[in-house]
Steps between C-alpha positions, in 0.01 A plus 500: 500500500626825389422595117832630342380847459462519897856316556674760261334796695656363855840407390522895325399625843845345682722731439299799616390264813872513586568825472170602710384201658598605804257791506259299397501224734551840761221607428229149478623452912357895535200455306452162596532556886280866491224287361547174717695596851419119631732405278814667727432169711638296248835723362792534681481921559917473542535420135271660381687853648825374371321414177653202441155341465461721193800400385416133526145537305634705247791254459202210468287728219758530285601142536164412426471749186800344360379178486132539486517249190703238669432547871581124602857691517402678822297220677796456709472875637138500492512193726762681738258821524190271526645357833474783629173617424394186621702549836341856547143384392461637138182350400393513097243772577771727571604474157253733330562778748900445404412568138289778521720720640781364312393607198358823631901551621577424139268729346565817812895456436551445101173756460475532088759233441229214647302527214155293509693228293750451758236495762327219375783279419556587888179425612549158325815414606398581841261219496770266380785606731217497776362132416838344530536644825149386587578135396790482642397632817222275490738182534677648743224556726376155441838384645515690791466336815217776569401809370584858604607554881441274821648550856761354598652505912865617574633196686812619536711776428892543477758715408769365266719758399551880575191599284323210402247342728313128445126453520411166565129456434207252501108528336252587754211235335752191586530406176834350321695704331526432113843433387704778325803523259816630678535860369109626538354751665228606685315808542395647855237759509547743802347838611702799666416701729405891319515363168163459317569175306590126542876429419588194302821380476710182352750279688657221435440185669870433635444154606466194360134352465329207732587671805184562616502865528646790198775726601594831379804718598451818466784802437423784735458767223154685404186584623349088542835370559547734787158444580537101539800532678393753747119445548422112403579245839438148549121431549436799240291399180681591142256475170654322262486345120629173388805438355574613168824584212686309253834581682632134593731243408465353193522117545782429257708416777823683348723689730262820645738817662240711675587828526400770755529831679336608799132432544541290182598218659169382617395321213850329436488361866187310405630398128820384704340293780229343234788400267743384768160287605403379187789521228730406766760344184457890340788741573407804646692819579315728722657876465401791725629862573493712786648733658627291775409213731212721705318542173593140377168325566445134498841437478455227745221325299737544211772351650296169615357462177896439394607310759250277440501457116880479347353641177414823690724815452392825724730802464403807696655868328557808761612796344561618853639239744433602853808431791258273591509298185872504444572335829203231471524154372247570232643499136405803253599649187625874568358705232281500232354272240676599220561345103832385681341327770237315290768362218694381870187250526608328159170388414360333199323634207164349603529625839139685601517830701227636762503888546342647808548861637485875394463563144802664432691232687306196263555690200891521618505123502332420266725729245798327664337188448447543121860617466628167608364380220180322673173465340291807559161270535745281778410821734147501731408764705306635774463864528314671767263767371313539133652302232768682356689354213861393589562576064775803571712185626459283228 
């Protein structure tokens, strides 16, 4: 426990770590990676040159400053980030190396202003912030159905849309696959030809579980997506993590529209294929946009999933119907998923909403969402990248 002296000290420092948090977080990844290189195998080098990962830590400082007195209130993000660490292998000895350059960040940015009070309340609330991440972690890891990454064979590969391509794959040791919640991900850990470092990524597992094998569908866009869908085969060997996330349908068994654009629709086809499975009484509507039927993928899955259960609702969105697509037999929405659209669905107030695709396309719905009048916690979502907070929508 914090003494109140310490607790005082952190909450004054929020509103300077807003205005240069930033800079600070900016510069712990340069201090922190000069010192320790073999930590580029574990940090996705895209985000960090778009610094959105910089973004995302100083967004989780602050949060943690703010309610470094009461931090039960952030357990929910801290869980979110700690799946990931736990995906990518973050281990509790990498926590110390973490705070040591974070507060040397602190004290290189705000220079006089990080007086030696403010560093120690730092240093101590370090080694709280730290130890709930640790424990948490810890639980996590315990739950796994194994720890960091195993090989795993490509048994089959195939392409389901215009740019996203399905990797079916199976463990190499033989062993059953533990079960997973529809809406996880796993990690795969790949290396590229001229680059000096292992790549991690996440993808969601866009199946349902029991299958016998995981597959991920992967969006043709960046370096390891490319990579996958240019360089990996059937018969090749992909390292990969277990399942992990707290993305998933809640059990409540009220009515769940999933909502998705693009690549974002590979967690929602295993959410809708588990639920259809196992909540067959629950009403589901299954909502996807692209820009027409060649980028529409697993419409077909979709579609069986509804034929199948009469409580099932899929709706596919093109906001650029090919000639193709007008003179099919296959029914879509022309457009785009606007306020207009959703109010159409005349839902109730207890309805639950699933988000999955770009950021500024979540934080779209979600806005429209809350305009309707729908409970703001009613809304989960998935967003692909470092945690950024979806709180400009609210």
């Amino acid at each position: 426990m914090l003494d109140e002296k310490t607790i005082n000290i952190i909450k004054s420092t929020v509103p300077v770590l807003k205005t240069q948090g930033e800079d600070i977080t900016g510069r712990f990844y340069n201090l922190m990676f000069q010192d320790h290189p073999e930590l580029l195998n574990m940090f996705n080098q895209t985000n960090q040159k778009k610094q959105t990962q910089r973004a995302a830590l100083a967004n989780a400082v602050i949060a943690a400053a703010a309610n470094i007195d009461q931090l039960e209130h952030i357990i929910p993000a801290v869980r979110q980030i700690g799946y990931k660490h736990t995906s990518i292998g973050v281990k509790p000895e990498h926590y110390p190396i973490v705070g040591k350059y974070l507060l040397l960040a602190i004290k290189d940015v705000l220079q006089g202003a990080a007086t030696s009070d403010i560093m120690r309340a730092w240093e101590k609330a370090y080694g709280v912030i730290a130890d709930a991440f640790i424990g948490i972690e810890n639980e996590m890891y315990k739950q796994a159905g194994w720890q960091g990454y195993k090989g795993f064979t490509v048994i089959k590969k195939m392409k389901e849309s215009k740019d996203i391509t399905s990797f079916y794959v199976k463990p190499i040791d033989g062993l059953p696959l533990p079960e997973f919640e529809a809406g996880q991900y796993i990690s795969i850990k790949v290396r590229i030809a001229d680059s000096p470092y292992t790549h991690i990524r996440q993808y969601s597992l866009s199946d349902a579980s029991g299958k016998g094998h995981y597959r991920i569908s992967v969006k043709k866009d960046g370096a390891v997506s490319s990579h996958l869908h240019d360089h990996v085969h059937e018969g090749d060997v992909l390292d990969i993590s277990a399942p992990a996330g707290d993305f998933m349908l809640t059990p409540s068994g009220k009515t769940a529209v999933l909502i998705s654009a693009g690549a974002g629709i590979t967690p929602m086809m295993g959410m809708l294929k588990t639920a259809a499975e196992k909540q067959p009484e629950r009403f589901i509507i299954f909502i996807h946009a692209a820009k027409n039927g060649d980028y529409a993928a697993f419409r077909k899955e979709a579609e069986e999933a509804a034929a199948n259960n009469s409580n099932v609702k899929v709706i596919f969105v093109y906001s650029e119907p090919s000639e193709q697509d007008r003179s099919g037999d296959k029914p879509f929405y022309e457009g785009r998923i606007d306020q207009d659209f959703l109010e159409q669905l005349n839902l109730k107030q207890d309805t639950e909403y699933y988000l999955c695709g770009s950021a500024p396309f979540m934080m779209q719905m979600n806005d429209m969402i809350i305009k309707l009048g729908f409970d703001p916690q009613s809304v989960r979502y998935e967003l692909f990248g470092p945690q950024l907070s979806m709180a400009k929508a609210n």
